[in-house]
N, C-alpha and C positions, 0 to 999 in steps of 0.2 A: 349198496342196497338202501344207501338213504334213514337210513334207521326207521324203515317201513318196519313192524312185527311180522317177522315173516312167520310161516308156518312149515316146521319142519317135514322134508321128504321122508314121508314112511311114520303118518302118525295114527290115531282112529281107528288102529287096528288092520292098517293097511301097511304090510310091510315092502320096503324098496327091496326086489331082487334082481335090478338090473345092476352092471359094472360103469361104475363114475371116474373118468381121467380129468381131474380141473386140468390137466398141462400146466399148473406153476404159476396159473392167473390168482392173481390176489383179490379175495371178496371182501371187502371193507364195508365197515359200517352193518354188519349182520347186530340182529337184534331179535333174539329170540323170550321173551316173554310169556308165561302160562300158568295158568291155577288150575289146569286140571291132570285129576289124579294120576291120572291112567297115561300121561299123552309124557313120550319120550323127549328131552329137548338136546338141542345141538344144528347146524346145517342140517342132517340128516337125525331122523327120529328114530327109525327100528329097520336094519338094514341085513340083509342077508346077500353080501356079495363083496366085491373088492372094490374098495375107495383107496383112490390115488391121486398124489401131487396139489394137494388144495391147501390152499393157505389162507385163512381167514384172519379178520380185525373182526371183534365189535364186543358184545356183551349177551351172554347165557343166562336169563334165571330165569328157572321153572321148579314152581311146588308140586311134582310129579311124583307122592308119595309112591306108588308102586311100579314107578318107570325107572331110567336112569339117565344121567345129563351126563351130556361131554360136549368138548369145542366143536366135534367131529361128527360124531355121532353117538347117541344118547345109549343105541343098543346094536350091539354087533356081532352075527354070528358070519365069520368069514375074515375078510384081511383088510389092513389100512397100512400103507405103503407110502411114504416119502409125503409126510403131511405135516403141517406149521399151523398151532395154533396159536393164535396173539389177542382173544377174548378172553375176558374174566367170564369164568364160568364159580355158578353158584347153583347149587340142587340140594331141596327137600326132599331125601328119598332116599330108602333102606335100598336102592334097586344098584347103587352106586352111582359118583359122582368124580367123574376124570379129565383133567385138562383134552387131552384127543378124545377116550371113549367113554361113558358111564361104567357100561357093563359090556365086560368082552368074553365069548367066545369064538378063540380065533387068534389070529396073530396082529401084533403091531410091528412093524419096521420100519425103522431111520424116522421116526418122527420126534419134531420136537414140541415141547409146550412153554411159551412162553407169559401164558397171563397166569390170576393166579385165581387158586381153586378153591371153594368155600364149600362144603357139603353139612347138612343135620338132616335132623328127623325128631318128627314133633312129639315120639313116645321114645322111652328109653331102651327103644330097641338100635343095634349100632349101624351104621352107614361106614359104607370106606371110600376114603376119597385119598384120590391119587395123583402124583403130576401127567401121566401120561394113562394111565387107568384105572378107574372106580374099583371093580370086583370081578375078579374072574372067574366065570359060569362053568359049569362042569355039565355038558350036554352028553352023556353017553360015553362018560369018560375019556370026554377031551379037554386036551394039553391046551394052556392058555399060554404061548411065547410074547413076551418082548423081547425085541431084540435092536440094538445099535438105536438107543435111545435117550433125550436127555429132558430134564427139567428145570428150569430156571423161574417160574414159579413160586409164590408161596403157597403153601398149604394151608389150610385150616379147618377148623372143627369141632361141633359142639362137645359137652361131654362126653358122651356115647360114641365117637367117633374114631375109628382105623385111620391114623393121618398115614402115608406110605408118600417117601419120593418118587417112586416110577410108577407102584400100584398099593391102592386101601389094601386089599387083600383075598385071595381065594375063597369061593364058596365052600370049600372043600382041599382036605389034603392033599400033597402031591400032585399038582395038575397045573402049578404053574411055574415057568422055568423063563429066568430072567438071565440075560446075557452082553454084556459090552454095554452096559447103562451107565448113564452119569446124572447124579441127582445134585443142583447147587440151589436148590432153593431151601429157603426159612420156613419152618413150621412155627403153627400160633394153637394153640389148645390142644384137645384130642384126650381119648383115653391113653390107646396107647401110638407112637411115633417110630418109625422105622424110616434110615435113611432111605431103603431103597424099599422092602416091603413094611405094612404099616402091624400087619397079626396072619397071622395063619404060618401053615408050614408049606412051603414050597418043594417042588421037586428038585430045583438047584436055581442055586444065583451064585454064577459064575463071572468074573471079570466086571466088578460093579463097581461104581465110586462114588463114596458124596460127602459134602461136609459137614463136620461135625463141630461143634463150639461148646468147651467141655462146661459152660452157665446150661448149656442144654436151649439157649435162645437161636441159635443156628442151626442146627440140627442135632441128632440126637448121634448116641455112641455105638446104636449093633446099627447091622443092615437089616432085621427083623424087631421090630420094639416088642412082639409079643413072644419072643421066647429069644434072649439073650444069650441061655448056653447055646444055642446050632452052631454049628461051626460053615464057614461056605470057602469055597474053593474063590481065591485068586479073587477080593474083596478085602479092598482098602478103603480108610478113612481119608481127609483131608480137613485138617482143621486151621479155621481162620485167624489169623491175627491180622489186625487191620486190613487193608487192601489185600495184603498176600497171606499164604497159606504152605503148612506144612507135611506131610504125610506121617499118617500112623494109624499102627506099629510101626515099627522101623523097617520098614518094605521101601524104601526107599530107589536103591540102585537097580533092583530087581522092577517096582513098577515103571520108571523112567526106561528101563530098555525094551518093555512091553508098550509101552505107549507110542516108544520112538517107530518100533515095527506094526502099529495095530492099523 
């Protein structure tokens, strides 16, 4: 894309509700740039429909206080399917801030993120920024799924900030349910840090992993930073020493023969 500033599909109050298949072409050199309030960033700005198979290179920043940034797309009510993000993405915006989506409602699957993800906000109201999704919206009491998803990312975060490995955090109780996820990136700041969510309470996070570096510089030690006692189903750590890495608790023989079959 040349590092033209493009301008995202679905911005101005114009939402995309057609279905997008990139077919697995790689868009390189995307450059999305923007100071205004209202306008969503990512390839895709405010989309209501199913994006699939896209893989982009380049660089996200947009001061979209009441939008939301993602590699992907910035706002999503619907589904994003088998998509690679490889841009640093960075968003001013209480609206959320995610390597694939800003703000989801809807489902993510098999996506991964690979750049890494900077989220604030210019009052000390909080933003949640995510590897794989900013905040998940509760439209009519619907379920926000991740599923079969990973990050390798870092995270970060001003004060005020939900830093989360997979996602910042739900708008609301119970509505979002996280599954088969792997969070290996490093977090830098943040209020509160969560390997795989960053605050809120979820309806389940099941079968998750990410690591944790007990300085607290690699990752942190629950899968939720903002409520420590929850308990989650079939959610291990992995903690680093140098190059390699160990598992804990001591779930050891029991996670290797769920990985071997997963």
């Amino acid at each position: 894309m040349n590092n033209i500033n493009w301008e995202p599909i679905g911005i101005n109050y114009k939402v995309f509700k057609g279905n997008f298949d990139g077919d697995g072409c790689n868009i390189t050199n995307l450059l999305v740039e923007s100071t205004h309030q209202h306008n969503e960033g990512g390839l895709f700005g405010s989309a209501e429909s199913l994006l699939c198979n896209i893989i982009v290179y380049g660089k996200v920043d947009v001061d979209g206080y009441y939008a939301g940034t993602g590699g992907i797309c910035g706002e999503l009510i619907g589904q994003c399917n088998n998509c690679i993000n490889h841009c640093s993405v960075s968003g001013n915006s209480y609206m959320g801030v995610g390597g694939i989506v800003g703000q989801l409602s809807g489902t993510i699957t098999n996506c991964a993120n690979y750049g890494n993800v900077s989220g604030k906000y210019a009052s000390s109201s909080n933003v949640h920024v995510g590897g794989i999704a900013g905040e998940g919206y509760n439209i009519n009491g619907s379920t926000q799924n991740i599923v079969n998803c990973s990050n390798f990312g870092i995270i970060k975060g001003s004060t005020y900030s939900y830093l989360g490995g997979i996602i910042g955090g739900p708008s609301s109780r119970d509505i979002a349910v996280i599954e088969n996820c792997v969070n290996a990136g490093n977090f830098d700041g943040g209020k509160y840090r969560g390997g795989i969510m960053g605050y809120g309470t979820p309806k389940s996070i099941n079968s998750c992993y990410w690591l944790y570096d007990a300085s607290n510089n690699a990752g942190c030690q629950y899968p939720n930073g903002g409520d420590a006692k929850l308990t989650y189903s079939e959610t291990y750590s992995f903690v680093p020493i140098g190059n390699a890495c160990y598992i804990s608790p001591d779930y050891t023989k029991d996670l290797l023969e769920r990985l071997n079959s997963w």
